[in-house]
PyMOL Python script that loads the backbone (N, CA, C, O; Angstrom):
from pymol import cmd

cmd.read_pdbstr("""\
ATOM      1  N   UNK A   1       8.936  42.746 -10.989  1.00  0.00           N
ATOM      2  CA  UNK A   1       9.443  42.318  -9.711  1.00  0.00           C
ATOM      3  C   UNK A   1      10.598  43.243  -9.333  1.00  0.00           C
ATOM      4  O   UNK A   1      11.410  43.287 -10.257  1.00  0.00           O
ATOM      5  N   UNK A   2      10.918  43.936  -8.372  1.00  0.00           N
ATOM      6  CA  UNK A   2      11.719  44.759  -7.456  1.00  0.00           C
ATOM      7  C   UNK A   2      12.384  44.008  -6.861  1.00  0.00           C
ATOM      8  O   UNK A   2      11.654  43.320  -6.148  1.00  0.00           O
ATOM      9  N   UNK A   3      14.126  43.572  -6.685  1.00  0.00           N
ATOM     10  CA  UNK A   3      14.936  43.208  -6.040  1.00  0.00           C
ATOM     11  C   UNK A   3      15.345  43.724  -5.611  1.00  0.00           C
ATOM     12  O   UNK A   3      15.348  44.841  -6.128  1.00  0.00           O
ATOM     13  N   UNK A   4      16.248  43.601  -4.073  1.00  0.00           N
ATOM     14  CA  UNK A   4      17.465  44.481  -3.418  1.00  0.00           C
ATOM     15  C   UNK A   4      18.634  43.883  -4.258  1.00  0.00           C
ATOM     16  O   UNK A   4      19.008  42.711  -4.283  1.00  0.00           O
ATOM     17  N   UNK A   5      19.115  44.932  -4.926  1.00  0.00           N
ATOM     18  CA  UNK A   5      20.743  45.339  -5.364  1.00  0.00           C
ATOM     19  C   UNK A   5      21.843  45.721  -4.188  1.00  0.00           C
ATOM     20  O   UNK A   5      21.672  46.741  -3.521  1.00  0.00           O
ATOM     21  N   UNK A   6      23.179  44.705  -3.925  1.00  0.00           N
ATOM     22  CA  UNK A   6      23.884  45.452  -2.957  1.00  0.00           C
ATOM     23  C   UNK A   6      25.324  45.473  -3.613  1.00  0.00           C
ATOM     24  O   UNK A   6      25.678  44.462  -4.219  1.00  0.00           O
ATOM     25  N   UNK A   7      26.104  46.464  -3.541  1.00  0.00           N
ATOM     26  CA  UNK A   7      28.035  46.303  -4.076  1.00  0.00           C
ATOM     27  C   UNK A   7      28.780  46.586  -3.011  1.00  0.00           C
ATOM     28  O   UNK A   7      28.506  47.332  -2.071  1.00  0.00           O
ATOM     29  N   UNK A   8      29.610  46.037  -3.179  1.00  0.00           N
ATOM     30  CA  UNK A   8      30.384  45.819  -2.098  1.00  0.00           C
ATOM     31  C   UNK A   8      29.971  45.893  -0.828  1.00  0.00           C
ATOM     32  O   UNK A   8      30.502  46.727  -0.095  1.00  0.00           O
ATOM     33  N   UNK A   9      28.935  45.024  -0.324  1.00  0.00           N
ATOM     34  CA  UNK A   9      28.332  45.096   0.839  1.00  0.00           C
ATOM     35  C   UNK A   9      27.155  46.271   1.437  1.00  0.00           C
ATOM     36  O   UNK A   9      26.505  46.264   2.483  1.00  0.00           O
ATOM     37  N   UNK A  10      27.203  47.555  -0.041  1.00  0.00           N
ATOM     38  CA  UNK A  10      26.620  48.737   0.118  1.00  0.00           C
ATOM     39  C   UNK A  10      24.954  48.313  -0.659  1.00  0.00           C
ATOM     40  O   UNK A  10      24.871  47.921  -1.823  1.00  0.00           O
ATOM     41  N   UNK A  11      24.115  48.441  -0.018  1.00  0.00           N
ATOM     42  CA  UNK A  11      22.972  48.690  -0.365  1.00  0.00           C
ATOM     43  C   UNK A  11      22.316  49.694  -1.632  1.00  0.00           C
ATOM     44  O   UNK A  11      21.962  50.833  -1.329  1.00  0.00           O
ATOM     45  N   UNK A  12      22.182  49.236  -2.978  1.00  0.00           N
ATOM     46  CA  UNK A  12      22.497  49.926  -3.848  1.00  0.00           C
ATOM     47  C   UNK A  12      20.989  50.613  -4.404  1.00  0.00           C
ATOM     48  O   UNK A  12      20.755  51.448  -5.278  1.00  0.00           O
ATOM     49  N   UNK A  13      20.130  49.872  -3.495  1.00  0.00           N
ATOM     50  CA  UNK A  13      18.724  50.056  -4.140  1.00  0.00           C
ATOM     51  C   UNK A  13      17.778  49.004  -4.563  1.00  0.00           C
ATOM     52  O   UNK A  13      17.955  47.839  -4.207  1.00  0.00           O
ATOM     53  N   UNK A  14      16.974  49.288  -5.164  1.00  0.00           N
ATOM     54  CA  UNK A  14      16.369  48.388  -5.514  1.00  0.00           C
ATOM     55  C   UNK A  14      15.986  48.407  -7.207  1.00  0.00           C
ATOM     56  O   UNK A  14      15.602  49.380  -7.855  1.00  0.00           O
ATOM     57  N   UNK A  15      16.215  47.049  -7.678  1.00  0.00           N
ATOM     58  CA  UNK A  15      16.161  47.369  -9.450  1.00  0.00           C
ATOM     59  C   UNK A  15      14.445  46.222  -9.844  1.00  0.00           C
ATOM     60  O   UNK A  15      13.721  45.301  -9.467  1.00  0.00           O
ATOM     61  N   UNK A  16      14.681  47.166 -10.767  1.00  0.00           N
ATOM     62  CA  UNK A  16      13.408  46.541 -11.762  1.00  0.00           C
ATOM     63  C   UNK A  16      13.903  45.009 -12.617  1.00  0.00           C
ATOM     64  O   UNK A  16      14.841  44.888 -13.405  1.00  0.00           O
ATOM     65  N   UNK A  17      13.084  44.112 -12.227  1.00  0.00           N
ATOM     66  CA  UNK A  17      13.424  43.428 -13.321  1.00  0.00           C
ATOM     67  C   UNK A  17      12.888  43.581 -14.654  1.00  0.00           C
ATOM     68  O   UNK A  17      11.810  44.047 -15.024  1.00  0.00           O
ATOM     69  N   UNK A  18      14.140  42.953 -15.489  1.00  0.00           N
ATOM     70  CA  UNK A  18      13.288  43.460 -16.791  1.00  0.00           C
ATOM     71  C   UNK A  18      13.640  42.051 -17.517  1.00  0.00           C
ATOM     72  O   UNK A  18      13.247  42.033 -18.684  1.00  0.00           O
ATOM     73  N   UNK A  19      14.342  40.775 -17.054  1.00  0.00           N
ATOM     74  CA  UNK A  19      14.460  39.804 -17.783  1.00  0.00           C
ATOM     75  C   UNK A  19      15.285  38.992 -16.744  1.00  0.00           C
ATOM     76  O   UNK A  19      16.247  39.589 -16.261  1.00  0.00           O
ATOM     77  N   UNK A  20      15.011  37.497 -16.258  1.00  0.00           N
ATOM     78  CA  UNK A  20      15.841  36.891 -15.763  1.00  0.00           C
ATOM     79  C   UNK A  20      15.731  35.467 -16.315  1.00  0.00           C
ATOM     80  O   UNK A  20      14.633  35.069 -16.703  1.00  0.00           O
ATOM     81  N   UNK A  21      17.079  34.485 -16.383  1.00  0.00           N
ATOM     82  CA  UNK A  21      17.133  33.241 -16.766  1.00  0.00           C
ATOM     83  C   UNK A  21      18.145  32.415 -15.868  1.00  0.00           C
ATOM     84  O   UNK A  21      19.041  32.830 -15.133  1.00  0.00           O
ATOM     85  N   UNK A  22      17.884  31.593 -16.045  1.00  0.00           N
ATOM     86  CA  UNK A  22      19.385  30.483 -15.256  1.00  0.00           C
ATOM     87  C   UNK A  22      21.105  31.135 -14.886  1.00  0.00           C
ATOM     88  O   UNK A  22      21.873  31.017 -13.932  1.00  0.00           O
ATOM     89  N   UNK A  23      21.150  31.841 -16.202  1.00  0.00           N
ATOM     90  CA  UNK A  23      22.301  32.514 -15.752  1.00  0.00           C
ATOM     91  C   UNK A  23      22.458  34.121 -15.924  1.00  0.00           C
ATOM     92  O   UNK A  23      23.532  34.623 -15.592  1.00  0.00           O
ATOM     93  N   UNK A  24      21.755  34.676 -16.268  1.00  0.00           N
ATOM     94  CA  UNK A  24      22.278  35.804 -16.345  1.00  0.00           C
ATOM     95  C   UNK A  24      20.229  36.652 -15.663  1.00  0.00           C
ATOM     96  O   UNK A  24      19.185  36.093 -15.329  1.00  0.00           O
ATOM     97  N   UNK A  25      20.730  38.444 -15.800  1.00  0.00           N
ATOM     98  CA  UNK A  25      19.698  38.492 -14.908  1.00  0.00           C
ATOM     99  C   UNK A  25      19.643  40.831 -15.597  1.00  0.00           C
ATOM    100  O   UNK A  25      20.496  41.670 -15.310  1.00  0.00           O
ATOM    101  N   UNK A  26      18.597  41.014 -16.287  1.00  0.00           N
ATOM    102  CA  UNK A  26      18.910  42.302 -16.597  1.00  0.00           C
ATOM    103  C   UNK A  26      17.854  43.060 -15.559  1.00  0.00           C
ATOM    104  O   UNK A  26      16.928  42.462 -15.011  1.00  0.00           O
ATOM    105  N   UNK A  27      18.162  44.568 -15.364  1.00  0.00           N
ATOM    106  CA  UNK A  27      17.084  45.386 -14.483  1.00  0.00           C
ATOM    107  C   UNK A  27      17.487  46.405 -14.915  1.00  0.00           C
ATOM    108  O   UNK A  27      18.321  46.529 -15.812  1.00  0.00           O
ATOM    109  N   UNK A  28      16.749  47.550 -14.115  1.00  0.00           N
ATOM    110  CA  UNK A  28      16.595  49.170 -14.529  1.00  0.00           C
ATOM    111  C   UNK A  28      16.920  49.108 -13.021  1.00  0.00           C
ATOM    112  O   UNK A  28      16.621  48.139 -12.322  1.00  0.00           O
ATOM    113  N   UNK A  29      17.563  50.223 -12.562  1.00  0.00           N
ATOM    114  CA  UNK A  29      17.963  50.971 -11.119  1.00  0.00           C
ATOM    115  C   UNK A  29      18.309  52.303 -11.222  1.00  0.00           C
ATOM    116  O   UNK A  29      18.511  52.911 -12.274  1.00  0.00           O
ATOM    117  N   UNK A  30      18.344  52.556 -10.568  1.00  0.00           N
ATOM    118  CA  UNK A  30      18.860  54.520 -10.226  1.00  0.00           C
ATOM    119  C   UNK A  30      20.332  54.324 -10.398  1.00  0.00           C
ATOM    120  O   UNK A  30      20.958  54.549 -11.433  1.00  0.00           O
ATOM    121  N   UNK A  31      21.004  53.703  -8.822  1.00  0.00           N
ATOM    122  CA  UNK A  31      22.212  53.651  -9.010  1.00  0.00           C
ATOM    123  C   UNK A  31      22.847  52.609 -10.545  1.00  0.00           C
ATOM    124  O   UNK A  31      22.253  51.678 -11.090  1.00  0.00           O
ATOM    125  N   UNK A  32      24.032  53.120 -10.855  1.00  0.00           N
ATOM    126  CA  UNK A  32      24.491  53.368 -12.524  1.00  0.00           C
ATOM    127  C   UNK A  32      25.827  52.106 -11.821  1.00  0.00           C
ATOM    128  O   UNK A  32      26.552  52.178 -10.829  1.00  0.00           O
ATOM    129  N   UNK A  33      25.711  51.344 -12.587  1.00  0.00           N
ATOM    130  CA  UNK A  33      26.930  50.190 -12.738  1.00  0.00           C
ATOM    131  C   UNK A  33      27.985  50.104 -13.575  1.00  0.00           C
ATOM    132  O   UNK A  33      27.705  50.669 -14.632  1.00  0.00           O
ATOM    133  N   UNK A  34      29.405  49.509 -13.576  1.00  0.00           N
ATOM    134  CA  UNK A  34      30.152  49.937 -14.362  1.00  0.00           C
ATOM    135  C   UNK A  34      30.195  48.198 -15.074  1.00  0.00           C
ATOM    136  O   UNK A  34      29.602  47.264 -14.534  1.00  0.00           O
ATOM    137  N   UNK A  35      30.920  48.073 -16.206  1.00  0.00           N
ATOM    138  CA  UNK A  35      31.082  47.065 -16.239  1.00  0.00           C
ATOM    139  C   UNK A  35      32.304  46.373 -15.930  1.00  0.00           C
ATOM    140  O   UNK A  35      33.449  46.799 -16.077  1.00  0.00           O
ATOM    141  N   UNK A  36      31.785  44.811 -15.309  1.00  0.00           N
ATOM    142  CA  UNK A  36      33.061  44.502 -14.812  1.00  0.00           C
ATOM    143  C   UNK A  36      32.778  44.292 -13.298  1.00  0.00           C
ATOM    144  O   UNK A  36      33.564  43.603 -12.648  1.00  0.00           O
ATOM    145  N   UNK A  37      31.721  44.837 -12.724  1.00  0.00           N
ATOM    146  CA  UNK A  37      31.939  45.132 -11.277  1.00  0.00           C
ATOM    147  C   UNK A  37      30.577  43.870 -10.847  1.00  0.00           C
ATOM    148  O   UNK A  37      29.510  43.630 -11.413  1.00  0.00           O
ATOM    149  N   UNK A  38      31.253  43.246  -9.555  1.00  0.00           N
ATOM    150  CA  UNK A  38      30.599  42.397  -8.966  1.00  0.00           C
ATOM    151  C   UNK A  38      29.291  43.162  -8.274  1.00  0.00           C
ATOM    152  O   UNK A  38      29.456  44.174  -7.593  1.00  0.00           O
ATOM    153  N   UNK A  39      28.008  42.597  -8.507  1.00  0.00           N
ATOM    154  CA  UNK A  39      27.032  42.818  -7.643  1.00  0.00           C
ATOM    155  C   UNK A  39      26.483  41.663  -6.857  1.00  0.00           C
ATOM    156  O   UNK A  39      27.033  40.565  -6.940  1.00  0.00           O
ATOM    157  N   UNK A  40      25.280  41.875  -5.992  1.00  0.00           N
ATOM    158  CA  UNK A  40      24.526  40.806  -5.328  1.00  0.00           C
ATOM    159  C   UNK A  40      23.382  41.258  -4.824  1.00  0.00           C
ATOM    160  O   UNK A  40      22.995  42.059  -3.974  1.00  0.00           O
ATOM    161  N   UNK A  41      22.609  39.895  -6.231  1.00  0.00           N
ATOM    162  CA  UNK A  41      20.860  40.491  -6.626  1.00  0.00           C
ATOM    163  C   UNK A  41      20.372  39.675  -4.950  1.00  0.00           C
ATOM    164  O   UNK A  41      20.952  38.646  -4.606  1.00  0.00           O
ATOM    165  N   UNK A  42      19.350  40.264  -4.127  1.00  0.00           N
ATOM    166  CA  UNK A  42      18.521  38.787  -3.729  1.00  0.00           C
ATOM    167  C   UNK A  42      16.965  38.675  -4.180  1.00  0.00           C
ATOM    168  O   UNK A  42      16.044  39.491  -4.218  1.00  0.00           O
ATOM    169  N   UNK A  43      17.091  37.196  -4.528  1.00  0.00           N
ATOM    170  CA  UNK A  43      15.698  36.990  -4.869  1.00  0.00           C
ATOM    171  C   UNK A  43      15.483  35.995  -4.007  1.00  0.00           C
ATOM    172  O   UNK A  43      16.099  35.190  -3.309  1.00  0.00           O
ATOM    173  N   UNK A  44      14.078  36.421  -4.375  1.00  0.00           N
ATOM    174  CA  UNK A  44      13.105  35.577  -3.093  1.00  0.00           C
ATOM    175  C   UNK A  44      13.005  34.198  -3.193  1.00  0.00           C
ATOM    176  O   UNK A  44      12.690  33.984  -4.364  1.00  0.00           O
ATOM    177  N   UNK A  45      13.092  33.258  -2.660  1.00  0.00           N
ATOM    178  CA  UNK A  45      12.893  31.750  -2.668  1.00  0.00           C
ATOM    179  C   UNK A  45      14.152  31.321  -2.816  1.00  0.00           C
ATOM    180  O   UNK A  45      14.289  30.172  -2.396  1.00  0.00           O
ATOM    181  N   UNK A  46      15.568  32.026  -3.451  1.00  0.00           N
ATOM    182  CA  UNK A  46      17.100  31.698  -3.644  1.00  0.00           C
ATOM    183  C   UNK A  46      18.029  32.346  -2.548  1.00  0.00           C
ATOM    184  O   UNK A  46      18.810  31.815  -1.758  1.00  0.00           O
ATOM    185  N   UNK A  47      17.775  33.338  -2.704  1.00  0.00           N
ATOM    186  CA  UNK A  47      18.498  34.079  -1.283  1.00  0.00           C
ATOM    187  C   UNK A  47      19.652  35.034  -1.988  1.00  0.00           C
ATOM    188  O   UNK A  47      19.250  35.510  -3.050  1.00  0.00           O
ATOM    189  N   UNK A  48      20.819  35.364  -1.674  1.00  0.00           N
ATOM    190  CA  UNK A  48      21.601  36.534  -2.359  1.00  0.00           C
ATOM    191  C   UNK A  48      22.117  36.453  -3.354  1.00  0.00           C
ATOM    192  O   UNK A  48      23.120  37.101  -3.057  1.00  0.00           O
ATOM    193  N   UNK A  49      22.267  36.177  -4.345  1.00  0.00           N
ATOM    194  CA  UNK A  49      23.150  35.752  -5.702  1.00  0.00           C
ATOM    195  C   UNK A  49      23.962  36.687  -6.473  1.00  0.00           C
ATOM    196  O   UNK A  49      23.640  37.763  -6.978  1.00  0.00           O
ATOM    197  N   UNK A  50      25.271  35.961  -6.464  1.00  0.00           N
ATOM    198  CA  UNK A  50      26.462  37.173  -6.861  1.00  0.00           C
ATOM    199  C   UNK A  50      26.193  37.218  -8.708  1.00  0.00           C
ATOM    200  O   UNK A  50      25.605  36.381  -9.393  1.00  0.00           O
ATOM    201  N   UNK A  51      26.707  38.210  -9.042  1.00  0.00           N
ATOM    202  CA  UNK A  51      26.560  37.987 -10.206  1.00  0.00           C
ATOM    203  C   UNK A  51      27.354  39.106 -11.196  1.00  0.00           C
ATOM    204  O   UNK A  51      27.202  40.163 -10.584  1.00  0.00           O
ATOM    205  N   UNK A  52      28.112  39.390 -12.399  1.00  0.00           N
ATOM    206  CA  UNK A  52      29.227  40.284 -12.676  1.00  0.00           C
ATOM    207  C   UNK A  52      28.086  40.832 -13.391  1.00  0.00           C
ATOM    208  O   UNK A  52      27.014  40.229 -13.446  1.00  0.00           O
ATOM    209  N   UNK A  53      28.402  42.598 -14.251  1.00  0.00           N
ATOM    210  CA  UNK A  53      27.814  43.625 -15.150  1.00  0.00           C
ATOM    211  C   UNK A  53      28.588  43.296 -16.242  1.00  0.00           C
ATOM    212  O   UNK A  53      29.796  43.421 -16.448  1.00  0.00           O
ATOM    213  N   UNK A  54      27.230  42.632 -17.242  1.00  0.00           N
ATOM    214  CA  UNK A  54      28.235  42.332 -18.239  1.00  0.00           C
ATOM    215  C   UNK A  54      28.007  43.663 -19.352  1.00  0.00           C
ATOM    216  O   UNK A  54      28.659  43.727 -20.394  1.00  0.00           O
ATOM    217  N   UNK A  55      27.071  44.612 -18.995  1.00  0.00           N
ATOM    218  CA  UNK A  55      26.266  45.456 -20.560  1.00  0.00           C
ATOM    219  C   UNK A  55      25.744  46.417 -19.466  1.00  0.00           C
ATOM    220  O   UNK A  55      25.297  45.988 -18.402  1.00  0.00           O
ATOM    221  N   UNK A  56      25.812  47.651 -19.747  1.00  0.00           N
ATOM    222  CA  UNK A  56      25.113  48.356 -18.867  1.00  0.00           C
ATOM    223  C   UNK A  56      24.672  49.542 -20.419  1.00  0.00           C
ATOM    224  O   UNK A  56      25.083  49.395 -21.570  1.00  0.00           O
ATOM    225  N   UNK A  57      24.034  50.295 -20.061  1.00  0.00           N
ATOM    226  CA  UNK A  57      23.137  51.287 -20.761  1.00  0.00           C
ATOM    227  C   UNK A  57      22.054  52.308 -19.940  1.00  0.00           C
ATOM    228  O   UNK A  57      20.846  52.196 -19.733  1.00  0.00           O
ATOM    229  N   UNK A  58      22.881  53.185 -19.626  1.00  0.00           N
ATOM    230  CA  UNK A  58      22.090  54.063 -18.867  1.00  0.00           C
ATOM    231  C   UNK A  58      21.529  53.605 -17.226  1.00  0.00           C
ATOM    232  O   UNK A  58      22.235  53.435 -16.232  1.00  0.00           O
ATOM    233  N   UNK A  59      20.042  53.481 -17.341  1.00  0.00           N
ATOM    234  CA  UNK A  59      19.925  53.035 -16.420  1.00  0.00           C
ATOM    235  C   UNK A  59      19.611  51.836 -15.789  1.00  0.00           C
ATOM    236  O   UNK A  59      19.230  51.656 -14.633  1.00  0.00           O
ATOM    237  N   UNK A  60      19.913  50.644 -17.123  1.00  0.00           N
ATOM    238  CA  UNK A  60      19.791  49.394 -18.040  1.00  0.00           C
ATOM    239  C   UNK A  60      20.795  48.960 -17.418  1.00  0.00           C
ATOM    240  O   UNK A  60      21.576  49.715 -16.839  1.00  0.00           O
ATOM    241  N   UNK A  61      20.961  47.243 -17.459  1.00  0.00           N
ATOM    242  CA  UNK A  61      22.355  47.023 -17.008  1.00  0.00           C
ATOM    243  C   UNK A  61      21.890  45.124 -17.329  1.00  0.00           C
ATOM    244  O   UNK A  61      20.888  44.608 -17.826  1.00  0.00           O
ATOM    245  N   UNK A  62      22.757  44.734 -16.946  1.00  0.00           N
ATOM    246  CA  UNK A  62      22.832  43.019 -17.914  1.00  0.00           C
ATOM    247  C   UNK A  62      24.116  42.582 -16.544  1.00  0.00           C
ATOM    248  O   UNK A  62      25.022  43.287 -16.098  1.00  0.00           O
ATOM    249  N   UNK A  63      23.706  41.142 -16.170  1.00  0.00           N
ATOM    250  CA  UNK A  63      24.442  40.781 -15.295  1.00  0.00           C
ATOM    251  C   UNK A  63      24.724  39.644 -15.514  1.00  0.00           C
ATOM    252  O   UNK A  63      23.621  39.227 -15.868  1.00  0.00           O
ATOM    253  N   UNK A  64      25.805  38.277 -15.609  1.00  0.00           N
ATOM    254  CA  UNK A  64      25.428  37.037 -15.535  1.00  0.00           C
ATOM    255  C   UNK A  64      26.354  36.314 -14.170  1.00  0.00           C
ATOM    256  O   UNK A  64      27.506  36.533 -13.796  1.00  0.00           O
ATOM    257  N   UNK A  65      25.228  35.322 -13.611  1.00  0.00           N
ATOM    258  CA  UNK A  65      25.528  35.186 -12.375  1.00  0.00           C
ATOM    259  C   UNK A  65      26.926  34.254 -12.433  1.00  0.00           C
ATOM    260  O   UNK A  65      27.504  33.821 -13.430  1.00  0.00           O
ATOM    261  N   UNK A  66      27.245  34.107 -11.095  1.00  0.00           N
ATOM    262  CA  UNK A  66      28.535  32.880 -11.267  1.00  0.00           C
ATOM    263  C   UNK A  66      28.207  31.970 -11.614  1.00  0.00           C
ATOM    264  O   UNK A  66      28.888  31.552 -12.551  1.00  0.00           O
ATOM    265  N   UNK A  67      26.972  31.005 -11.152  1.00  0.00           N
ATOM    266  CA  UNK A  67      26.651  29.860 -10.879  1.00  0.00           C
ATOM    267  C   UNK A  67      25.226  29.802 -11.477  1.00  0.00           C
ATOM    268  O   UNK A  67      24.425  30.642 -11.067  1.00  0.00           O
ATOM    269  N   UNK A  68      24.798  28.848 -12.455  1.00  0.00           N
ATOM    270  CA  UNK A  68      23.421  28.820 -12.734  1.00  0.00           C
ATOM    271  C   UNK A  68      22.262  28.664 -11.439  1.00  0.00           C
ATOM    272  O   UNK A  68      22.300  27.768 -10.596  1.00  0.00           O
ATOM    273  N   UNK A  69      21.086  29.919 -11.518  1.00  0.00           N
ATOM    274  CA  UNK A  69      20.453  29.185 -10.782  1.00  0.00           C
ATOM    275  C   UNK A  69      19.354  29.058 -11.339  1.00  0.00           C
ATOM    276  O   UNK A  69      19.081  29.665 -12.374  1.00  0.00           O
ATOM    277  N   UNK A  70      17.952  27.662 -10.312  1.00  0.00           N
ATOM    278  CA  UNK A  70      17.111  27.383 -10.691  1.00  0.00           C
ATOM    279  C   UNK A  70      16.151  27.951 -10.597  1.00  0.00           C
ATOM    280  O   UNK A  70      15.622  27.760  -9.502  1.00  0.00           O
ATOM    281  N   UNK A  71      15.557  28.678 -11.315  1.00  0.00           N
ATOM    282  CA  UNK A  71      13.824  29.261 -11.493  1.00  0.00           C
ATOM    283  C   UNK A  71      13.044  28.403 -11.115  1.00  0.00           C
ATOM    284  O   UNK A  71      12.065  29.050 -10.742  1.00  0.00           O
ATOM    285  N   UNK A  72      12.819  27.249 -10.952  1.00  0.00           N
ATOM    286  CA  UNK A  72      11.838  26.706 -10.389  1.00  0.00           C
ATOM    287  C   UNK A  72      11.771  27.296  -8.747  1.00  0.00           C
ATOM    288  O   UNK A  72      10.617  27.440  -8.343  1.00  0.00           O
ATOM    289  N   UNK A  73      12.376  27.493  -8.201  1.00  0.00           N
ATOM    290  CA  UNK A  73      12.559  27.999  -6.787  1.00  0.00           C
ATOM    291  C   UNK A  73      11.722  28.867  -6.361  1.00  0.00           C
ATOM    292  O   UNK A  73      10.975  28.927  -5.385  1.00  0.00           O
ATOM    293  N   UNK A  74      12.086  29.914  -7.734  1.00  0.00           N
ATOM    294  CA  UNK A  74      11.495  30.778  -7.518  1.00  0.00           C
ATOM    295  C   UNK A  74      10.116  31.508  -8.226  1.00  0.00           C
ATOM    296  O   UNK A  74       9.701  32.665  -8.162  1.00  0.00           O
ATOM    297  N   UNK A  75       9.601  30.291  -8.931  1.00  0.00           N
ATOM    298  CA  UNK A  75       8.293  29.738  -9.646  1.00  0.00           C
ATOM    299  C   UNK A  75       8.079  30.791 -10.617  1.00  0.00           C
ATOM    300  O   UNK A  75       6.985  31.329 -10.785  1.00  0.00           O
ATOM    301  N   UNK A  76       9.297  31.123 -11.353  1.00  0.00           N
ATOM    302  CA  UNK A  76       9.060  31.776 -12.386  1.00  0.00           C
ATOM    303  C   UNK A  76      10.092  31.711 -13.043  1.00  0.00           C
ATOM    304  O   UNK A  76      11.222  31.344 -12.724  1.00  0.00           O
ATOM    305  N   UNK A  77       9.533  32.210 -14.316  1.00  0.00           N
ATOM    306  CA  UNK A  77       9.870  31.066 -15.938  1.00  0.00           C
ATOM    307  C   UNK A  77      10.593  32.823 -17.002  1.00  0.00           C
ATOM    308  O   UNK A  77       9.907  33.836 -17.143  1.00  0.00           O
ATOM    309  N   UNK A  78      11.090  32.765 -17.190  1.00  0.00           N
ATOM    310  CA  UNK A  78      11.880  33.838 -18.087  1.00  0.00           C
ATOM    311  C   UNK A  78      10.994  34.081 -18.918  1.00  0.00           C
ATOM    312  O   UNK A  78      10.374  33.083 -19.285  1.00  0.00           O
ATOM    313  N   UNK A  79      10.589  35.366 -19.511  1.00  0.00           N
ATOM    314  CA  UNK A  79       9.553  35.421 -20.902  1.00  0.00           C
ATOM    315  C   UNK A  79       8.010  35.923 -20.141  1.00  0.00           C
ATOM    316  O   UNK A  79       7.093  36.259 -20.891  1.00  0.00           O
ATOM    317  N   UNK A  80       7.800  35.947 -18.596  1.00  0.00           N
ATOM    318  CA  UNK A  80       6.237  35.769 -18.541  1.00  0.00           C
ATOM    319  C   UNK A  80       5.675  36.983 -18.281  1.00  0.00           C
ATOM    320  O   UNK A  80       6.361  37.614 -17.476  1.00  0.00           O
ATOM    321  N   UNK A  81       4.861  37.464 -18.584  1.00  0.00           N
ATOM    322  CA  UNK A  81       4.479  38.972 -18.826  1.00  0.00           C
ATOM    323  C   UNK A  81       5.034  39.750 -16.897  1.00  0.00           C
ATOM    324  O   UNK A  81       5.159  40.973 -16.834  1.00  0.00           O
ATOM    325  N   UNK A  82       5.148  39.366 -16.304  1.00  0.00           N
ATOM    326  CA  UNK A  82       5.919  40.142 -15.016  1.00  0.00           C
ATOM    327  C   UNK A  82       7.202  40.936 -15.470  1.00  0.00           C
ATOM    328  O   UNK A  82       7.609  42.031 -15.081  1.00  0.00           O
ATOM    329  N   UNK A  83       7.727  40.062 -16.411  1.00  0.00           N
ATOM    330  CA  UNK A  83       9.081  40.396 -16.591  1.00  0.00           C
ATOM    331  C   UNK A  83       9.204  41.114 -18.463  1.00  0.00           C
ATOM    332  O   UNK A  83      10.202  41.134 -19.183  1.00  0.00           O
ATOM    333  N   UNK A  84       7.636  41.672 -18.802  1.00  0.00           N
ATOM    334  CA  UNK A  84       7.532  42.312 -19.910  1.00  0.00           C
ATOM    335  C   UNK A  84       7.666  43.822 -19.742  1.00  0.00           C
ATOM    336  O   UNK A  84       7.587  44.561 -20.723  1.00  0.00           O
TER     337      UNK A  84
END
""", "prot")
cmd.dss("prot")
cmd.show_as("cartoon", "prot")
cmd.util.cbc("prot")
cmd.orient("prot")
């Protein structure tokens, strides 16, 4: 699944998912994140969700959001081969 990535209001691209859960949310992107720095994933069925860089690695990066959100929303379950 392909999300829009935006920082500080800047349109950062679009990242790969590579793992998402209730609170936290990892992807692959071009643009390179530092840690520490606020982003905002949107996914579809939730709408924009802020979320800090907690691990980054190249072009790897690990985020966990402020606020848990619900996967049911967005009818997918952490673990399911989309996100392999």
């Amino acid at each position: 699944m392909e999300v829009p990535v935006s920082l500080g209001g800047k349109e950062m691209g679009e990242s790969r998912t590579l793992d998402i859960s209730e609170i936290s949310f990892a992807g692959s992107a071009y643009a390179r994140f530092q840690i520490g720095q606020t982003i905002f994933v949107e996914i579809d069925g939730i709408g924009i969700v802020p979320a800090k860089i907690v691990r980054t690695a190249g072009s790897r990066f690990a985020a966990r959001f402020f606020e848990p959100i619900d996967l049911k929303l967005i009818g997918l379950l952490a673990g399911t081969p989309e996100f392999s």
